[in-house]
C-alpha positions in Angstrom: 0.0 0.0 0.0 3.1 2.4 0.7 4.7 2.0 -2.5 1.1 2.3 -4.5 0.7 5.6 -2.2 4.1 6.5 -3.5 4.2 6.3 -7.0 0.5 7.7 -6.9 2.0 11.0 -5.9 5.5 10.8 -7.7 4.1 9.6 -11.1 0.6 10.9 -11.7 0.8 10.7 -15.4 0.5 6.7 -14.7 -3.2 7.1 -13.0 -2.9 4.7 -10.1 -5.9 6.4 -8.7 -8.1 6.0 -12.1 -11.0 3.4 -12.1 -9.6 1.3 -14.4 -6.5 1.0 -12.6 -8.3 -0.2 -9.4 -10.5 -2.7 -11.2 -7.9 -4.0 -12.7 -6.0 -4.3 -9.5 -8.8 -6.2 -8.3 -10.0 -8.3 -11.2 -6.2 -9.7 -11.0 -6.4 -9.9 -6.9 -7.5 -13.7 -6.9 -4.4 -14.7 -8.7 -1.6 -13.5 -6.5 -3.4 -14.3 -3.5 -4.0 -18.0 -4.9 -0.1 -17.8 -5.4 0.6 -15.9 -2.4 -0.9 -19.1 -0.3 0.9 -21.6 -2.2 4.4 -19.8 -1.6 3.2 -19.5 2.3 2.8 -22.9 2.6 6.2 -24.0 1.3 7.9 -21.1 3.8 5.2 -22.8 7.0 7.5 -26.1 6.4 10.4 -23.8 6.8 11.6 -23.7 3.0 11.6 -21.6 -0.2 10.6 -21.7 -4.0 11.7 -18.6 -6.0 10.4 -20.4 -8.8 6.7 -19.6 -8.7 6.4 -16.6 -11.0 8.3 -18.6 -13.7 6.0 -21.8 -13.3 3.0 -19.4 -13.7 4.5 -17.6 -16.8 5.6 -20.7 -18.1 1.8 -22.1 -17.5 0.5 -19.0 -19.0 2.6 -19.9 -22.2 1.5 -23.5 -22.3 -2.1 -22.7 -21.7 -1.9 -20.0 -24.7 -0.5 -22.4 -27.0 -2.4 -25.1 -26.3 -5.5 -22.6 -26.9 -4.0 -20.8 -30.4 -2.4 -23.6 -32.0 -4.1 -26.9 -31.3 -7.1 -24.6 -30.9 -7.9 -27.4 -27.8 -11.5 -26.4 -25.9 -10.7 -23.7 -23.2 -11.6 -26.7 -20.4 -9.3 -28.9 -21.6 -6.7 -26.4 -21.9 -7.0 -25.3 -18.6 -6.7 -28.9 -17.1 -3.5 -29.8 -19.2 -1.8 -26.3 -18.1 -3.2 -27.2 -14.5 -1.3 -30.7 -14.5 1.7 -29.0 -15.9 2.3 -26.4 -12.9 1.0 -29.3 -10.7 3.9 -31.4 -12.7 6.8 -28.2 -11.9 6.1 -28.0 -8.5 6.3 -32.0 -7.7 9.4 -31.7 -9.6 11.1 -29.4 -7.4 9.6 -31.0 -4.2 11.1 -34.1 -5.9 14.6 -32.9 -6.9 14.3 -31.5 -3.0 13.7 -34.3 -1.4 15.4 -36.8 -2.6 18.7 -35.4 -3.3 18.3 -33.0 0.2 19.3 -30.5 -1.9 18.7 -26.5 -0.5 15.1 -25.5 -1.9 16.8 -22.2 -2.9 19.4 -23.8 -5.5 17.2 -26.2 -6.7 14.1 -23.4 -7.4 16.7 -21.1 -9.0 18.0 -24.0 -11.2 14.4 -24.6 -12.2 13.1 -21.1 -12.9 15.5 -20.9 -15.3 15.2 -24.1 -16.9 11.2 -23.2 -17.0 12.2 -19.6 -18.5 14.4 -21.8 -21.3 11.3 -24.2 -21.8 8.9 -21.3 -21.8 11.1 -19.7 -24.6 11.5 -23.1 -27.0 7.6 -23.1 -27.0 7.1 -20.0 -28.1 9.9 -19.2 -30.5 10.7 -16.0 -28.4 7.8 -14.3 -29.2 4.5 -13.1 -27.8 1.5 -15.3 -28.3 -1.2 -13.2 -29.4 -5.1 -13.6 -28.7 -7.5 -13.1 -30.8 -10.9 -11.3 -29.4 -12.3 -14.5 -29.5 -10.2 -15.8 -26.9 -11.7 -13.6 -24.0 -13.2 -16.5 -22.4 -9.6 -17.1 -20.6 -10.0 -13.4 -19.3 -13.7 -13.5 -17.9 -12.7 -17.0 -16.1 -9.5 -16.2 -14.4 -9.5 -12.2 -13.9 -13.1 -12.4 -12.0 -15.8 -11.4 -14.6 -17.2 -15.3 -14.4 -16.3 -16.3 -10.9 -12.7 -15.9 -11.2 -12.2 -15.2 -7.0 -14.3 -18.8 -6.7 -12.6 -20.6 -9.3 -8.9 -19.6 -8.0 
């Protein structure tokens, strides 16, 4: 809240204070509080995983080319990409575990062998969506029960 006060006064040109700003805040609220919980769970059992931003990016590729070029149904899509950051994080917990590595080194390691996996799917570039493709919006960012769903 201190640095959103902050760069509300020192960079007003930016509009943190408009509507759309705010609702935008809040229509991508669920998400970092679903990931939020999952990171506070690994620190409870007194650990770390620096890896989480890159499994969701990485997800977010996957589920975007899954949806624009096998033009797989949005459900189906969602429960692949699902599986897939369900998949990254057993890996690390696995690579953790067995070989009582430090959580730190091994989530490192991973985030950027997710950013290099991440960047073989999508040639490097930005996958685009069409207007079409707003259903993946309305589900996750709130507009069809996006807070429930996370």
């Amino acid at each position: 809240a201190l640095v959103y006060a902050i760069f509300t006064f020192i960079v007003p040109e930016y509009r943190f204070l408009s509507p759309s700003f705010i609702r935008l805040l809040f229509e991508l609220l669920p998400v970092f509080i679903f990931l939020v919980m999952g990171q506070a769970l690994v620190i409870l059992i007194g650990e770390i995983d620096i890896s989480i931003g890159q499994i969701f990016v990485f997800c977010s590729t996957f589920l975007s080319i899954l949806h624009t070029v096998y033009q797989l149904h949005p459900a189906l899509a969602i429960i692949g990409t699902f599986f897939l950051g369900c998949a990254a994080g057993a890996f690390n917990g696995f690579i953790v575990t067995r070989f009582k590595l430090a959580s730190f080194l091994v989530t490192l390691a991973t985030t950027w062998i997710f950013y290099g996996i991440m960047l073989l799917l999508s040639g490097a570039y930005t996958i685009k969506y069409l207007p079409s493709d707003k259903i993946y919006v309305d589900i996750f960012a709130g507009r069809i029960g996006g807070a429930f769903l996370w």
